[in-house]
Steps between C-alpha positions, in 0.01 A plus 500: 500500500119603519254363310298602212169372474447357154175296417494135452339392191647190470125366381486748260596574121607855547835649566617780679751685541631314801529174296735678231703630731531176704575394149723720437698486818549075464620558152708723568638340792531153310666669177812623705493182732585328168746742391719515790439083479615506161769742543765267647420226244597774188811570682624184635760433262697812549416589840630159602826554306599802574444402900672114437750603256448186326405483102387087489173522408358158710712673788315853439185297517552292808561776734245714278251224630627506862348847522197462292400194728563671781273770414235258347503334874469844658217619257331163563528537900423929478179383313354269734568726784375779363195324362411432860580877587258611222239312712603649827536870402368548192556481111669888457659527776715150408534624146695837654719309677636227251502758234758708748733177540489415163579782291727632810704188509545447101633822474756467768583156321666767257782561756593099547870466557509174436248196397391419902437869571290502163317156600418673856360800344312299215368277787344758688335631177350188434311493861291812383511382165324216588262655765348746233321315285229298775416857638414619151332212358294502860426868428357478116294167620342646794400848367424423082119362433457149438413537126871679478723330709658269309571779231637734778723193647663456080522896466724494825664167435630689146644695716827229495535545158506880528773497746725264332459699230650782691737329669639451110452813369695607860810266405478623109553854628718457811626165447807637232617732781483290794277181649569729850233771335313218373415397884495829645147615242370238730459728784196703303243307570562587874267868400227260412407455870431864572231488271352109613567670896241775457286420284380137486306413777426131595193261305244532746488178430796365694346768769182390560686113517751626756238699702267218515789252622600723733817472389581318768643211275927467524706507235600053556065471515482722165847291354372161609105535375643453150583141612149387615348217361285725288735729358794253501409351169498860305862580691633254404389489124518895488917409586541251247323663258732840534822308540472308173483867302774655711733210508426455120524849386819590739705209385480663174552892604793458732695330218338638193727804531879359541386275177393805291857644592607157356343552185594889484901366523415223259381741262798719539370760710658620863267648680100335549355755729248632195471165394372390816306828587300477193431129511353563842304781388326276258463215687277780724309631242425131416394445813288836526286314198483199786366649739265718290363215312413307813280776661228242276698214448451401919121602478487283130707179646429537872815573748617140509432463037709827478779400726546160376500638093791776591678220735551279154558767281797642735606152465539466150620910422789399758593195334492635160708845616756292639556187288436674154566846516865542442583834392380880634234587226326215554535521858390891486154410324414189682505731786200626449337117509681404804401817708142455408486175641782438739443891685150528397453181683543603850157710404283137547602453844517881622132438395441205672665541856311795682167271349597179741489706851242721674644851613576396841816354378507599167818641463669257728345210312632655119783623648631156647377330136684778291822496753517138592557515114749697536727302744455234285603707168831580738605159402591604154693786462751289811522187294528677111864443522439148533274482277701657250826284553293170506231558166805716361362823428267758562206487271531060599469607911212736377311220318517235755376750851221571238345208501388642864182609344387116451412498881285811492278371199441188687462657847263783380213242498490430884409821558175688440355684250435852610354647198179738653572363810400813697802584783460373837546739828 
C-alpha cells in the first residue's frame, strides 16, 4: 500500500480533509463491526433451533451461550493481537484485514449445518471483530487536533449504535424469511476495505514514532511495555474499567432477547422477531442520544466524573428493566432509557483508553484494556443458563450480572484524569 502524505496538525484547531475521511473510514469500519457483532445475538434463538432441533427455551439458551462465549473469547484474543499489529504495521492496513475476516466469516456463518460449525464460523468473526476497533480508535486519536479529539473519538464510538441499528433493521427485513439471510448481509461490509485500502494513508503520527524507533522494537517488547511499572497502573485500571460495562451490559443483551419471546408468548403472540427487532432498534437510538450527549458531558465531568455517572445509571435502568418492567409496551419505551445509558455508556471509556498510552503502544495498550474486557464478558453468555435455572428466570439472571457496573464506579478513581491531557508519542 503506498502512502499518502497527509499533514499533521494534531496542535492545531483546523480540519482537513484527511481527518474526515480518517473519520469517516473508523466509523464506518466500527458501524459494521457492530452489526455483524450484533447479528448473531438477533438471531440466536432461531438459528440455534433450527440447528439443535430443540424448542426448551433454557436449553436454546445454554448452547446459544456456548457460541456467543466462544466468540466473545475469540473477539477478546483477535483484539489484543491485532492491537499489537496496529503498532507494528500500521492503523489501515490492520483495519483492511479484520474488516475482511469479519464480514467474510459472518456471512459464511449463514451456511452453519449445525450449532459447532456456526460457533466455528462466529468465532473466527469475532477475531476481526475484535481487532477493528483499536486500529480505528488509534487512527481518529493520532490524526484529529487536540481541541477535537474527544468529539471525533464519540462521533466514531456512535458508530455501535448505528450498526446495531442495522443489524435490526437487517433481521426486520430478512429475519421473516430466514436467520441464514440474516447472517449472510454480514458479508457487505467486506467492500468497505477497498475504499480504507486506497485511500487512507497512515497518521504521520504513528510514522514519525515508528521511524524514530527504528522499528526495531518486537512484537513481545511492544506487548510487554504495557506492563511496566509506569504504564501498569493505567492497564490495569483501563481493564477493569471496560470489563465492568461489558460484563454489565452483556449479561443483559444475551438474555434480553429469549425473555422478550417470553413475553411475546405470554401475550398470545407466536412469533417475536419484530418485537425484538424493534426493541433493539430503540434501545440504539437511545444510545445514539448517549453517545451524542457525552461529546460535553466527558469535557463537563472529566473522563473519570462521566464514566462513573453512566456506570450508576446503567445500574439502576438495568435493575428497573428487569425487576419492574413486566409486559412489552413498557419494555418497548424504556428502551430508549436503557440504550442511552447502558450502550451509550461504552462512549466514557472509548474516550478514556487511547488517553492513558503514548502512540508507541497505543493500540496495543487500548486494545488489551478493551479485549481483556472482552474475555472476561465471555464469562456470561457460558454461564446464562445457570444463571437462569438458579435466580429462575431471565430478567432475575439479567439483574444480578448487572450489578457488574459497581466495580467500574469504584475502580474508575485509581486511574487518571485525562481531560486536556495532550497525547503522548
Amino acid at each position: 500500500m503506498a502512502y499518502v502524505t497527509a499533514t499533521n496538525v494534531a496542535d492545531e484547531s483546523k480540519i482537513t480533509s484527511y481527518q474526515w475521511l480518517c473519520l469517516f473510514s473508523a466509523f464506518a469500519g466500527w458501524m459494521f463491526d457492530s452489526m455483524d457483532l450484533n447479528l448473531f445475538t438477533l438471531v440466536l434463538f432461531p438459528s440455534v433451533a433450527s440447528l439443535t432441533k430443540l424448542t426448551n427455551p433454557a436449553e436454546i439458551a445454554r448452547y446459544g451461550g456456548y457460541i456467543m462465549a466462544i466468540k466473545l473469547l475469540c473477539w477478546g484474543l483477535g483484539g489484543i493481537l491485532f492491537g499489537v499489529v496496529a503498532d507494528r504495521i500500521g492503523r489501515s492496513r490492520t483495519m483492511v484485514i479484520t474488516i475482511i475476516i469479519y464480514a467474510v466469516f459472518t456471512g459464511l456463518s449463514g451456511l452453519a449445518q449445525d450449532w459447532i460449525q456456526l460457533a466455528a464460523l462466529q468465532a473466527i468473526a469475532g477475531f476481526g471483530i475484535g481487532g477493528e476497533w483499536a486500529a480505528g480508535a488509534s487512527l481518529i486519536a493520532e490524526s484529529w487536533p487536540e481541541k477535537h479529539r474527544a468529539r471525533a473519538m464519540q462521533i466514531m464510538q456512535m458508530a455501535f449504535a448505528f450498526g446495531f441499528f442495522a443489524a435490526a433493521l437487517d433481521n426486520l427485513l430478512l429475519g421473516p424469511i430466514s436467520w441464514r439471510w440474516v447472517l449472510a448481509a454480514g458479508a457487505l461490509p467486506a467492500v468497505l476495505s477497498l475504499l480504507i485500502r486506497f485511500f487512507v494513508p497512515e497518521p504521520e503520527r504513528w510514522v514519525a514514532v515508528r521511524k524514530r524507533d527504528g522499528g526495531q522494537t518486537t512484537a513481545a517488547q511492544t506487548f510487554a511495555a504495557i506492563f511496566k511499572p509506569n504504564m501498569r497502573r493505567r492497564t490495569i485500571v483501563g481493564a477493569i474499567v471496560a470489563s465492568s460495562v461489558m460484563i454489565g451490559c452483556w449479561g443483559g443483551l444475551t438474555l434480553l432477547p429469549s425473555w422478550i419471546q417470553q413475553l411475546v408468548r405470554a401475550s398470545g403472540g407466536t412469533n417475536g422477531v419484530s418485537t425484538i427487532s424493534y426493541a433493539f432498534m430503540l434501545m440504539m437510538v437511545g444510545a445514539a442520544l448517549g453517545y451524542a450527549s457525552l461529546i460535553w458531558i466527558t469535557d463537563w465531568l472529566g473522563r473519570r466524573g462521566a464514566y462513573f455517572v453512566f456506570n450508576i445509571c446503567s445500574l439502576a435502568s438495568s435493575l428497573y428493566l428487569f425487576w419492574f418492567v413486566k409486559d412489552l409496551p413498557t419494555l418497548l419505551w424504556f428502551m430508549l432509557i436503557y440504550g442511552y445509558f447502558v450502550i451509550g455508556g461504552f462512549g466514557t471509556f472509548a474516550v478514556y483508553l487511547p488517553e492513558l498510552f503514548p502512540t508507541r503502544i497505543r493500540a496495543t495498550g487500548q486494545g488489551f484494556c478493551w479485549n481483556a474486557a472482552r474475555c472476561a464478558t465471555a464469562i456470561g453468555p457460558l454461564i446464562a443458563g445457570w444463571l437462569v435455572a438458579e435466580f429462575g428466570s431471565f430478567p432475575a439472571a439479567a439483574a444480578a450480572v448487572s450489578f457488574a457496573y459497581v466495580v467500574g464506579a469504584v475502580v474508575i478513581w485509581f486511574g487518571p484524569e485525562t481531560r486536556g491531557v495532550p497525547l503522548e508519542d
